[in-house]
TORGUSE-640815 format. One record per residue: x negated, y, z negated of N, C-alpha, C in turn; residue in one letter; residue number from 0. Coordinates in steps of 0.001 Angstrom, whole numbers, plus 500000, padded with zeros to 6 digits. Layout:
<atoms>
((X, Y, Z), (X, Y, Z), (X, Y, Z), "a", NUM)
...
</atoms>
This chain:
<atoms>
((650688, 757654, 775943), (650592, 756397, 776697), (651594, 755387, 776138), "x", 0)
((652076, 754656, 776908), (653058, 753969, 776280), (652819, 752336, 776223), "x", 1)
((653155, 751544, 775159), (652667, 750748, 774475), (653107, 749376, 775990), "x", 2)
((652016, 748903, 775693), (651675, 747911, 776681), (652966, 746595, 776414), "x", 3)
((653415, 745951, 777288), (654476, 744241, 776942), (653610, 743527, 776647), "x", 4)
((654470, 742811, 775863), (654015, 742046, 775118), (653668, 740757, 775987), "x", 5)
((654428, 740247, 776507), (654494, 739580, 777647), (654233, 740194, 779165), "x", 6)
((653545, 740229, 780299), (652990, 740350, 781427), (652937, 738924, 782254), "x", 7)
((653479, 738897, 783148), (653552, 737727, 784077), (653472, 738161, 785383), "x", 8)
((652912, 738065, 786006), (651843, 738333, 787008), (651931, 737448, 788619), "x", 9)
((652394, 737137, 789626), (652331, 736423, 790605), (652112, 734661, 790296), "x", 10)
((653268, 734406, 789423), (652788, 732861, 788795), (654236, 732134, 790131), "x", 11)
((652904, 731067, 790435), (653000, 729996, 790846), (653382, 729168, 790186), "x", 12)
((654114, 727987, 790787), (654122, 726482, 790387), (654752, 725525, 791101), "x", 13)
((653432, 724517, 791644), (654186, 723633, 792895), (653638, 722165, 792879), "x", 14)
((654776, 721451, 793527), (653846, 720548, 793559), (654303, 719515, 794482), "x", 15)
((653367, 718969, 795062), (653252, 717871, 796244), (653816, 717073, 796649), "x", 16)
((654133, 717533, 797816), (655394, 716466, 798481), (655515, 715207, 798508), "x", 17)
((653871, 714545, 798877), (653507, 713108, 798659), (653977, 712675, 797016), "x", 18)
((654344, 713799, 796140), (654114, 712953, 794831), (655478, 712307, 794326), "x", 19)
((656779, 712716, 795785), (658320, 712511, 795596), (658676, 711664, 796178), "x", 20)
((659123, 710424, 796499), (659526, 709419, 796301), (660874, 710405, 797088), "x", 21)
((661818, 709700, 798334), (663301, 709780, 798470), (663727, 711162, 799217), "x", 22)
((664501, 711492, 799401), (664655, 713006, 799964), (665820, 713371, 799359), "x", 23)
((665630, 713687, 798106), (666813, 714850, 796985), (666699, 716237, 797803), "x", 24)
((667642, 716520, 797031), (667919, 718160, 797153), (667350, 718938, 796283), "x", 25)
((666501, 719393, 796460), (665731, 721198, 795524), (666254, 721899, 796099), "x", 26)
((667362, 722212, 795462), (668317, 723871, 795217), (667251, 724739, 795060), "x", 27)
((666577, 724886, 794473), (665604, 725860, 793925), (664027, 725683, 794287), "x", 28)
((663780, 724808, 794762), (662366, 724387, 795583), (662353, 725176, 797147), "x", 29)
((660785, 725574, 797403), (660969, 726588, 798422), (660065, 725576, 799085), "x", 30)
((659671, 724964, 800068), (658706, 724476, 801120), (657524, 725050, 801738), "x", 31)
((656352, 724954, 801461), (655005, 725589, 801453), (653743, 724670, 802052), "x", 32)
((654253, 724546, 803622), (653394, 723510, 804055), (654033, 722179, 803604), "x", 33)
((653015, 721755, 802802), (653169, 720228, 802424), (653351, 720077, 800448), "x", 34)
((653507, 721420, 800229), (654278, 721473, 798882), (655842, 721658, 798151), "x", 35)
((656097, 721574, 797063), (657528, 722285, 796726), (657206, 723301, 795968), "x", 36)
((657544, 724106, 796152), (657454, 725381, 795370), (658137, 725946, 794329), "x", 37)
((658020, 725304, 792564), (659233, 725660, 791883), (659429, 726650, 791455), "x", 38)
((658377, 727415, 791500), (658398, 729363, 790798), (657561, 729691, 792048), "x", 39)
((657697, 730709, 792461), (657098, 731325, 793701), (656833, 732975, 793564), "x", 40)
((655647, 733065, 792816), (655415, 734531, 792774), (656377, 735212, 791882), "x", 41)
((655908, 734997, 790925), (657283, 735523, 789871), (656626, 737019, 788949), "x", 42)
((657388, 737823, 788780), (656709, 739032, 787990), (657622, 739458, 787229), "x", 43)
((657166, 740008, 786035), (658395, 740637, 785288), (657288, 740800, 783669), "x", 44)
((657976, 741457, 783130), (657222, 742281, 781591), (658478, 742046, 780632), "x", 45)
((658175, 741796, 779195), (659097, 741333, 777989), (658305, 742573, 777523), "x", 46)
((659033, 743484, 776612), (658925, 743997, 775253), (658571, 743457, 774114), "x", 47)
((658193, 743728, 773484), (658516, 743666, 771626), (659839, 744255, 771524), "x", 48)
((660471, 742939, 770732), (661769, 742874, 770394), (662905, 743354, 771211), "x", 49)
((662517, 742953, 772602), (663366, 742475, 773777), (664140, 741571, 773864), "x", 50)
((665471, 741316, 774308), (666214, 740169, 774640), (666086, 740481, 776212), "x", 51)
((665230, 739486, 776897), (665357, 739639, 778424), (666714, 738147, 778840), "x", 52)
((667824, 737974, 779246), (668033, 736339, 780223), (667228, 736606, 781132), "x", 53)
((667313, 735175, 781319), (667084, 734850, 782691), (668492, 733407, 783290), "x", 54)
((669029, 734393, 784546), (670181, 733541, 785093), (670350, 733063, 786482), "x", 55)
((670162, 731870, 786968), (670241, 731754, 788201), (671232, 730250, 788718), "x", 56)
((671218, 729634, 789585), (671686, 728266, 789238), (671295, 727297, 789337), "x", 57)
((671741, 726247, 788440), (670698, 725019, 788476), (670067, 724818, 789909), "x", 58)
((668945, 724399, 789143), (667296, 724320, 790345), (667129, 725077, 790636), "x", 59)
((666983, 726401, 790515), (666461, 727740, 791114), (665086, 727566, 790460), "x", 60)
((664598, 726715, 789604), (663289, 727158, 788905), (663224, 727550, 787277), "x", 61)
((664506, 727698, 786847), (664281, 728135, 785415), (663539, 727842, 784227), "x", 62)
((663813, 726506, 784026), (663567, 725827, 783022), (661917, 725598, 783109), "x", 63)
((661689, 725365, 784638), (660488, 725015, 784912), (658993, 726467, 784527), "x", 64)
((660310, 727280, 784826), (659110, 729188, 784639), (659403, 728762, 783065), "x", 65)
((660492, 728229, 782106), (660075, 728733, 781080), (659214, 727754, 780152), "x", 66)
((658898, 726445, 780963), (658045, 725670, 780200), (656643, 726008, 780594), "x", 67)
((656434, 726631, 782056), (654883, 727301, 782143), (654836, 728970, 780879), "x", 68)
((655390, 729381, 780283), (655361, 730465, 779766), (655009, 729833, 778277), "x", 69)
((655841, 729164, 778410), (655426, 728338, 776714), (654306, 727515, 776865), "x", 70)
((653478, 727335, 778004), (652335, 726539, 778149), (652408, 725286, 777675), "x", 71)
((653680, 724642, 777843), (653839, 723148, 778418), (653765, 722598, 779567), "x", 72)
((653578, 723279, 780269), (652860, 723062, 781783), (652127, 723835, 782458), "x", 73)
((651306, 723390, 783777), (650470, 724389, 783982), (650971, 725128, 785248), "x", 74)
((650218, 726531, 785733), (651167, 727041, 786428), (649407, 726268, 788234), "x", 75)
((650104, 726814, 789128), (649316, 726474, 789934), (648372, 727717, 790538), "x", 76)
((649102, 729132, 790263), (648216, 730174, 790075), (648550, 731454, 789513), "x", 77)
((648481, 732507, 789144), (649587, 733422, 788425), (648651, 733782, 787237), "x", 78)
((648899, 735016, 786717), (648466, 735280, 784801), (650289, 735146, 784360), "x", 79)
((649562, 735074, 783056), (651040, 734748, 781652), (650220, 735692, 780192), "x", 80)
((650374, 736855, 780515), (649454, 737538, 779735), (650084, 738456, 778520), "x", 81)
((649738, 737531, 777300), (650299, 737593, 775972), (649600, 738610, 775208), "x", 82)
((650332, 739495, 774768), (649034, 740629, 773761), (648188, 740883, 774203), "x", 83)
((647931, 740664, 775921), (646664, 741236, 776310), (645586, 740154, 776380), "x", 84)
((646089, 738784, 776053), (645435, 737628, 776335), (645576, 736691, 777481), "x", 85)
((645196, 736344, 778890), (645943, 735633, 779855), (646028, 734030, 779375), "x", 86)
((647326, 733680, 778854), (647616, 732043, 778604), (647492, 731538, 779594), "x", 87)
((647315, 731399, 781064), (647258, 730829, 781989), (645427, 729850, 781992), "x", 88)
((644857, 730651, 781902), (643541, 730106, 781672), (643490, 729288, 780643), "x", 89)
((644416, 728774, 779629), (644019, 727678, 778518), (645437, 726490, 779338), "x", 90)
((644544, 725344, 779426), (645190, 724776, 779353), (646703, 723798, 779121), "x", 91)
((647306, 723561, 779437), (648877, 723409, 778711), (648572, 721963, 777404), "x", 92)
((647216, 721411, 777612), (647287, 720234, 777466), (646301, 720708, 776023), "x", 93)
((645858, 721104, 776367), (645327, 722412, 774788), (645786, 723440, 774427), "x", 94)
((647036, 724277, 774795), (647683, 724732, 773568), (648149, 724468, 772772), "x", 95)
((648294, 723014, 772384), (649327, 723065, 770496), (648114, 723623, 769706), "x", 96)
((646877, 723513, 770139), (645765, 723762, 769187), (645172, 725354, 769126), "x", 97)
((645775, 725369, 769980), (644890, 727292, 770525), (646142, 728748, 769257), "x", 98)
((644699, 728972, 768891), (644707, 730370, 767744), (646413, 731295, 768140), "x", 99)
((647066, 731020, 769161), (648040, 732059, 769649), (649299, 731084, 769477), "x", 100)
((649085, 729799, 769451), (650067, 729068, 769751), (651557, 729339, 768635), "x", 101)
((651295, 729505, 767628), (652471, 729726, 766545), (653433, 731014, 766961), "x", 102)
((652009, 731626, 767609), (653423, 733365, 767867), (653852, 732954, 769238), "x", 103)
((653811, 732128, 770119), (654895, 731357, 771283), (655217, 730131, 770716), "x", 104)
((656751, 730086, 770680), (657472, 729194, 770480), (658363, 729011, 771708), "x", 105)
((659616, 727436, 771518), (660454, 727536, 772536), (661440, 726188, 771577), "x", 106)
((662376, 726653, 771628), (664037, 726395, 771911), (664466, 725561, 772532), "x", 107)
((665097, 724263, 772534), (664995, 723485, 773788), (666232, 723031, 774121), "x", 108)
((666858, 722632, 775175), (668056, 722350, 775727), (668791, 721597, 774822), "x", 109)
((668172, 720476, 774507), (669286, 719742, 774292), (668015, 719078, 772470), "x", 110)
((668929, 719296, 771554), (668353, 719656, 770161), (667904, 718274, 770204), "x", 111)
((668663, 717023, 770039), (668660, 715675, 769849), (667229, 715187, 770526), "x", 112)
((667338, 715164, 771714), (666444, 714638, 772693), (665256, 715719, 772241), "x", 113)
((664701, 717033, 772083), (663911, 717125, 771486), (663274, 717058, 770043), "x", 114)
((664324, 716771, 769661), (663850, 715851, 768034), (663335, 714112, 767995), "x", 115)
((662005, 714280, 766765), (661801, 712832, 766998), (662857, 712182, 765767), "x", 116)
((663441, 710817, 766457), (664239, 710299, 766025), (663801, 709133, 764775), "x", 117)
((662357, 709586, 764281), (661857, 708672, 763154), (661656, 710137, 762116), "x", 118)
((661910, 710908, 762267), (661634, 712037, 761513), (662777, 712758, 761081), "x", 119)
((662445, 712881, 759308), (663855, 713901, 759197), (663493, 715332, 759550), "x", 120)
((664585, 715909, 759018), (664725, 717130, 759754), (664026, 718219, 758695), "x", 121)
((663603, 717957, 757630), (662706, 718451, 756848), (661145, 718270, 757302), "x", 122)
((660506, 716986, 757813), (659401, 716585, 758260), (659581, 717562, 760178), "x", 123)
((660636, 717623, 760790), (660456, 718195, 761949), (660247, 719941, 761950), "x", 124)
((660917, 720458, 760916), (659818, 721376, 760983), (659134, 722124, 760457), "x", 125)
((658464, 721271, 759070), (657502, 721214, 758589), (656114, 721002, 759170), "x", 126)
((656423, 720038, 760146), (654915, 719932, 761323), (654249, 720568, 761837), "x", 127)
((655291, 721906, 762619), (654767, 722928, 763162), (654064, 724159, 762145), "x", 128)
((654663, 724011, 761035), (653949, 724740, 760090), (652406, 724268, 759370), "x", 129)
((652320, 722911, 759273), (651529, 721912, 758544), (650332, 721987, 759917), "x", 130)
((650861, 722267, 761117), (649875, 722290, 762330), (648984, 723620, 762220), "x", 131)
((650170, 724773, 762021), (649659, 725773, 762802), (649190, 726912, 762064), "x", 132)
((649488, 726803, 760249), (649581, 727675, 759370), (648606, 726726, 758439), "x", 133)
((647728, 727946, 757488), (646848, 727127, 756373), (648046, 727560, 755067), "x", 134)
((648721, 726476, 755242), (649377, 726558, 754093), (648865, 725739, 753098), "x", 135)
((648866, 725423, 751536), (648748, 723989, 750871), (650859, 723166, 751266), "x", 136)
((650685, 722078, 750019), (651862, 721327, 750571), (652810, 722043, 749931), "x", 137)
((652891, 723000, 748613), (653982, 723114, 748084), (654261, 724309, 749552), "x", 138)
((653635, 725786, 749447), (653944, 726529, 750634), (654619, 725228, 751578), "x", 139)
((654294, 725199, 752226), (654457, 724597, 753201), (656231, 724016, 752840), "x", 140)
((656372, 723250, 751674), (657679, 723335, 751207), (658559, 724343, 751576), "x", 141)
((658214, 724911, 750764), (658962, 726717, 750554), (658918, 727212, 751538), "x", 142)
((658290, 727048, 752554), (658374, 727923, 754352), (659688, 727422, 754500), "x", 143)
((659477, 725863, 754775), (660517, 725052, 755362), (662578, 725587, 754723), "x", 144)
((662127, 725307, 752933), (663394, 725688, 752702), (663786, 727235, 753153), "x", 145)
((663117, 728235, 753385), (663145, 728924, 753415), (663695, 729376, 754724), "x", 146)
((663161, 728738, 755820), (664017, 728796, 757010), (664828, 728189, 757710), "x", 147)
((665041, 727053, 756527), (666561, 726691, 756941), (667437, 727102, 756561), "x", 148)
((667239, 727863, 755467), (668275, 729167, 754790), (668794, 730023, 755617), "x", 149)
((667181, 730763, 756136), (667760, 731628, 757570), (668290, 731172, 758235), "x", 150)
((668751, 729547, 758956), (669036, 729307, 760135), (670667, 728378, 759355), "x", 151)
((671131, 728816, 758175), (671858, 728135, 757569), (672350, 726809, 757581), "x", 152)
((671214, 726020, 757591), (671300, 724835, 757230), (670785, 724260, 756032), "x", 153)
((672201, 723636, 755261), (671839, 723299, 753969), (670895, 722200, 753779), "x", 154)
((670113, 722757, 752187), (669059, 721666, 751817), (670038, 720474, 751668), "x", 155)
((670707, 720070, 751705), (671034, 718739, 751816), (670793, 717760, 752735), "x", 156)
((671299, 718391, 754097), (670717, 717996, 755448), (669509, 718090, 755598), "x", 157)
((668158, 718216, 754798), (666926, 718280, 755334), (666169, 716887, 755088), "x", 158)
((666849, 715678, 754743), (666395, 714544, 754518), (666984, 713777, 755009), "x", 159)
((667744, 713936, 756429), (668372, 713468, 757404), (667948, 713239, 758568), "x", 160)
((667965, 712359, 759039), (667433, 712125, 760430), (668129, 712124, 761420), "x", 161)
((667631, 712732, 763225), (668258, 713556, 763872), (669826, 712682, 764625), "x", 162)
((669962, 711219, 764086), (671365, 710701, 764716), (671966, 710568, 763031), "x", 163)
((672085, 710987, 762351), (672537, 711631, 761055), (673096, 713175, 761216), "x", 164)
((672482, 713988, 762193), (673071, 715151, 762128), (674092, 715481, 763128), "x", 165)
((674868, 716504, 762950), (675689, 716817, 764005), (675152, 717620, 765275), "x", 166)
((675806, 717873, 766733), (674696, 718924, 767316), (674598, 719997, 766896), "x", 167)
((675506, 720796, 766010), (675003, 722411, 765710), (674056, 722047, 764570), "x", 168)
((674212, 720998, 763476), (672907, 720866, 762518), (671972, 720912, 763410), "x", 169)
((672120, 719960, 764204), (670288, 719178, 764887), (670306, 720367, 765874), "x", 170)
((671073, 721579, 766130), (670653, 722913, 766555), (669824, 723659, 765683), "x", 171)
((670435, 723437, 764412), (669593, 724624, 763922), (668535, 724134, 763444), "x", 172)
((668128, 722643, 763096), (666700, 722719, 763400), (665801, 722684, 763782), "x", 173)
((666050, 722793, 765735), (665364, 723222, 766541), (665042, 724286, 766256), "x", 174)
((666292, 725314, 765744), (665339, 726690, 766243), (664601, 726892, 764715), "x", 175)
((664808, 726313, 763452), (664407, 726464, 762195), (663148, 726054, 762611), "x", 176)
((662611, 725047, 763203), (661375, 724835, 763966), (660645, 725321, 764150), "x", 177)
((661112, 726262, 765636), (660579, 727127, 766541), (660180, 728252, 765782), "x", 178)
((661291, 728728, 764174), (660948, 729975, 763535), (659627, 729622, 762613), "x", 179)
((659300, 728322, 762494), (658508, 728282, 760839), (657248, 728825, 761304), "x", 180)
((656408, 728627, 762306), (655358, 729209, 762332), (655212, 730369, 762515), "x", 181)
((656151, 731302, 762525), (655964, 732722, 762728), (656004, 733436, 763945), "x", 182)
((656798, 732960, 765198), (656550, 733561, 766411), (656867, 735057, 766528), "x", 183)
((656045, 735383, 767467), (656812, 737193, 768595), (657218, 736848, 768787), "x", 184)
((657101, 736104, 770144), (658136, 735028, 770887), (658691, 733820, 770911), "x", 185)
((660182, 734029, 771988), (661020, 733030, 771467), (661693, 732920, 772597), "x", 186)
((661373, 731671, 773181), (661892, 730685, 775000), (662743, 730170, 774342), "x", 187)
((664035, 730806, 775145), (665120, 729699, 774264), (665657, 729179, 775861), "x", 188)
((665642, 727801, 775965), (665717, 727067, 777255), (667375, 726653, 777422), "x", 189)
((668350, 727345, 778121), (669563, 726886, 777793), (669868, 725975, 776428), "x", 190)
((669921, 726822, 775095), (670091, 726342, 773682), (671215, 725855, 773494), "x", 191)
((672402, 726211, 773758), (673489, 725645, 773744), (674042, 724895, 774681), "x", 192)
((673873, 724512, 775554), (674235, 723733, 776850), (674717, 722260, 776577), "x", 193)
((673755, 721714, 775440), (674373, 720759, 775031), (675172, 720165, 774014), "x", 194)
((676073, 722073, 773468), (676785, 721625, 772280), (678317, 722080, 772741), "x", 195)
((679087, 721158, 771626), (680514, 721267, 772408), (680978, 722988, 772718), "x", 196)
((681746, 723291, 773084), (682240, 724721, 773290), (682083, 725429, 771849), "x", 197)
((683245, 724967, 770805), (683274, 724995, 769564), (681901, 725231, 768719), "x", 198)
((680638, 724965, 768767), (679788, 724826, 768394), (678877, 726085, 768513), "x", 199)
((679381, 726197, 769772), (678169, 727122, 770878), (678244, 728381, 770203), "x", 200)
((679639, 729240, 769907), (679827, 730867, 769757), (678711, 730745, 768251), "x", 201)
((678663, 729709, 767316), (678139, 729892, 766180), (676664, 730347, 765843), "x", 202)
((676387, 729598, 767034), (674832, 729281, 767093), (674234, 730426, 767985), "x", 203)
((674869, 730984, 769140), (674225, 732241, 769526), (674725, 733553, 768717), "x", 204)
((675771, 733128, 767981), (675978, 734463, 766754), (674274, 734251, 766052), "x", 205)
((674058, 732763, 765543), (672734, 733184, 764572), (671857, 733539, 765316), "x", 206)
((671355, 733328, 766746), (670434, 733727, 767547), (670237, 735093, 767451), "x", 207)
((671493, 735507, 767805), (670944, 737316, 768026), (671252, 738086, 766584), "x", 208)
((671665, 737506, 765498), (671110, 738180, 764313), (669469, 737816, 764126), "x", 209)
((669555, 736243, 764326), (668168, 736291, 764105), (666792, 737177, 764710), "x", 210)
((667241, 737217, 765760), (666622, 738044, 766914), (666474, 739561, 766314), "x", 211)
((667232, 740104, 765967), (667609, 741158, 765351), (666628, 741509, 764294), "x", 212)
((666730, 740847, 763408), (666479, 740502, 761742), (664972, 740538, 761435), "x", 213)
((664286, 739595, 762893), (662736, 739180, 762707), (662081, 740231, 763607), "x", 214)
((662800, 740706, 764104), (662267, 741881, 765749), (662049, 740731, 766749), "x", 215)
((662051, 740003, 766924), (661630, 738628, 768266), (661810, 739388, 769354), "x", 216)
((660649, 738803, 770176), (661100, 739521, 771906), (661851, 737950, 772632), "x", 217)
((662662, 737605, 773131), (663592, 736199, 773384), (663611, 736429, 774770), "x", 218)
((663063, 735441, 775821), (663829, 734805, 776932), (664665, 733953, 776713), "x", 219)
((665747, 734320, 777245), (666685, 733515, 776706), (667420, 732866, 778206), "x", 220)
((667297, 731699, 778685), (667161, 731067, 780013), (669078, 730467, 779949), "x", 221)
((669440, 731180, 780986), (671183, 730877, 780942), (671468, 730284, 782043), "x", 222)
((672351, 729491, 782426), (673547, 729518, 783356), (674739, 730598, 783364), "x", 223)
((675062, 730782, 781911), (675897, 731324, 781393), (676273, 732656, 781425), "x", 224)
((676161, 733574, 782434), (676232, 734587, 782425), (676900, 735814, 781527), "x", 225)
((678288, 735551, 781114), (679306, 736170, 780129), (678367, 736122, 778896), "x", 226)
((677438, 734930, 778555), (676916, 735148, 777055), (675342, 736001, 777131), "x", 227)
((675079, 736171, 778411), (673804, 736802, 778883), (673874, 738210, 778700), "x", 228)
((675152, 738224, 779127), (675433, 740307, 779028), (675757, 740320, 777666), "x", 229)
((676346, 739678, 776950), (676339, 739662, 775647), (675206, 740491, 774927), "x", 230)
((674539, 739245, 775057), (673199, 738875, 774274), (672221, 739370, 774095), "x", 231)
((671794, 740192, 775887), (670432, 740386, 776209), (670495, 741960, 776566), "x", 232)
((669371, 742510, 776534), (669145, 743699, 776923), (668659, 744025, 778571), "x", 233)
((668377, 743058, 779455), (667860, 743305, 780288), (668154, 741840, 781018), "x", 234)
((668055, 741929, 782274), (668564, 740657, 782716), (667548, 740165, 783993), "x", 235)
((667337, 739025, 784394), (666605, 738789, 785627), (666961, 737341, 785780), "x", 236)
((667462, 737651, 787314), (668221, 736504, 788353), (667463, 736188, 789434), "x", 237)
((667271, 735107, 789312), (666549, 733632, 789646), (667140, 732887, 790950), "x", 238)
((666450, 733061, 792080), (667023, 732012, 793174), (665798, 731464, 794048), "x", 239)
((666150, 730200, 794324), (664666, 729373, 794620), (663225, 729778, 794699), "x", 240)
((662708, 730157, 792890), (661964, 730421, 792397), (661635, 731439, 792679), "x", 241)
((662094, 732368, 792900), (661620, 734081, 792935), (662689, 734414, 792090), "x", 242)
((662056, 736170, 791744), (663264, 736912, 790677), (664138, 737918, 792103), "x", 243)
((664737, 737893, 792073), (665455, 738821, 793346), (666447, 739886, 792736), "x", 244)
((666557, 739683, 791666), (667174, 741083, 791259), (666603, 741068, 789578), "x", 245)
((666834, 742723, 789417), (666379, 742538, 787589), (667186, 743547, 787280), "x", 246)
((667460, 743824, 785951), (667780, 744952, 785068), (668555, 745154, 784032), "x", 247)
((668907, 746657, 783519), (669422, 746500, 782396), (670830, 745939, 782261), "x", 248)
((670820, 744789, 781463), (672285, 744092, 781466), (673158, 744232, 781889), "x", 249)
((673924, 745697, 781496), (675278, 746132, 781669), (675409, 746853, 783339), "x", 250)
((674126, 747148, 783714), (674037, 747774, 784437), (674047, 746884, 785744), "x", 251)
((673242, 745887, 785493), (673155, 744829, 786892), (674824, 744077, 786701), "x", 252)
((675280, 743952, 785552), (676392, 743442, 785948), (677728, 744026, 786935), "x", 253)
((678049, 745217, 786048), (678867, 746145, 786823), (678462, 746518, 788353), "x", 254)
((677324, 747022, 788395), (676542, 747029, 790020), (675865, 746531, 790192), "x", 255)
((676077, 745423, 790770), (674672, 744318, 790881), (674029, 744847, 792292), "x", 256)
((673035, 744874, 792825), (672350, 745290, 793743), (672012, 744312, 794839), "x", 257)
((671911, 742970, 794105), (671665, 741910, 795410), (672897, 741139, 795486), "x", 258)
((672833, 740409, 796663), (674419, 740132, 797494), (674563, 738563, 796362), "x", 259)
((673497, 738204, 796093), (672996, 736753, 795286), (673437, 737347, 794103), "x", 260)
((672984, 738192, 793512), (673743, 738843, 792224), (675337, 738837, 792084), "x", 261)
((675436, 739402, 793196), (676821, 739708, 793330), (677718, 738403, 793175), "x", 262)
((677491, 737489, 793622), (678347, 736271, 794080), (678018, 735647, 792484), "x", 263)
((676938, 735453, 791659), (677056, 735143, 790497), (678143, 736110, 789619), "x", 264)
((677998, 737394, 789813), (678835, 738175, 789105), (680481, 737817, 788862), "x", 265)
((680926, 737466, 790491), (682083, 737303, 791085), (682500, 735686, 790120), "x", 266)
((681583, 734841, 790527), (681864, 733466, 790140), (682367, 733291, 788202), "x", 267)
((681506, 734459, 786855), (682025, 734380, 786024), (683868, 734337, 785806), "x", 268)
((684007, 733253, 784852), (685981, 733215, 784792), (686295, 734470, 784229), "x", 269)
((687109, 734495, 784822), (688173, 735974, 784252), (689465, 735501, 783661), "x", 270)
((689710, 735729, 782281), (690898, 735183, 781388), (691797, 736196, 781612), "x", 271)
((693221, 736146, 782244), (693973, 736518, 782509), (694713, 737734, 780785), "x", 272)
((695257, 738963, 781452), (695158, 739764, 779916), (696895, 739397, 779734), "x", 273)
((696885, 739381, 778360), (697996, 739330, 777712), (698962, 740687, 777872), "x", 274)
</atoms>
């Protein structure tokens, strides 16, 4: 019999009410459901243990939004999110920092700065999540911290810095030094580099997928970026106004992509002219 995912996601929903929008924007990625918007629409798909799945579609298709219901920062409107055989959908989003599972889901967040608090150094940011979620005493709790900013090579010097003191690849890595201290399986990394200069970026998904590597992590790893997706990931799934419409193994959906929506993302990556 073969060993169950770790992750299971199941017909998840997430919508919400037209009355509650103000103006008439554009949802690229919102589907119309009666008198709702529809930002994930029946979504299915299974993560491994120590999987790199992307997920790639284009802005507003729903991404960001499936990967903050997975990390149970929001709630879904109907769907399972079924972790180790546990459905996260039934706990609350507004009670998981507290719930027994919460340390082995973590998440990664777009833009490092804006999710750092800006009265906190970067030693106290992610020390918290450990001090929350782990019975450590204070020295442990020390020694976690130095310990994974080592892994995420950021020097103890910078850990008594606060987050407009750091640069964006520092105040990168201690997002994800963060996301690592409590010990996750998993690891939502929400477009991680998106908001660091070009220069910055190759460094920081080099440490990703050693890290990835190193700890076994199973990683959604949520792209625009396609070229760093085939890279990166082992398996791929493309995203268009909140459904998955194509999936598979990396190399494989790239070279033959199967849907015409695939295809036109495929086409659109730059091609650097050969020497």
């Amino acid at each position: 019999m073969s060993e169950l995912p770790l992750l299971d996601v199941r017909d998840l929903v997430a919508r919400y009410p037209l009355s509650g929008i103000t103006g008439a924007p554009s949802f690229a990625g919102l589907v119309r459901r009666q008198h709702w918007l529809q930002a994930v629409d029946g979504v299915n798909f299974t993560l491994s243990r120590g999987e790199a799945v992307g997920l790639v579609g284009e802005s507003g298709c729903g991404k960001s939004t499936l990967a903050s219901l997975l990390a149970r920062l929001s709630d879904p409107f109907s769907g399972r999110i079924v972790f180790d055989g546990m459905d996260l959908a039934t706990h609350r989003a507004a009670d998981a920092a507290q719930a027994p599972w919460r340390r082995r889901v973590q998440m990664v967040f777009q833009d490092p700065l804006d999710s750092l608090d800006p009265r906190k150094t970067a030693f106290d940011a992610i020390a918290d999540p450990i001090r929350r979620l782990l019975d450590l005493n204070a020295q442990a709790v020390r020694q976690r911290v130095l310990d994974v900013a080592q892994r995420v090579q950021l020097g103890a010097d910078l850990l008594q810095r606060r987050p407009h003191e750091l640069s964006g690849g520092q105040a990168a890595r201690v997002g994800i030094a963060r996301a690592l201290g409590p010990g996750p399986e998993l690891l939502i990394l929400d477009e991680p580099t998106a908001a660091l200069d070009v220069s910055v970026q190759a460094g920081v998904l080099t440490l990703l997928d050693r890290l990835r590597r190193e700890l076994g992590l199973a990683v959604l790893f949520v792209s625009h970026d396609l070229s760093v997706v085939r890279l990166l990931c082992d398996r791929v799934l493309v995203m268009r106004q909140g459904r998955i419409v194509d999936q598979g193994p990396a190399r494989e959906l790239f070279d033959q992509p199967r849907h015409t929506y695939t295809a036109a993302l495929v086409a659109a990556i730059p091609r650097f002219p050969s020497r």
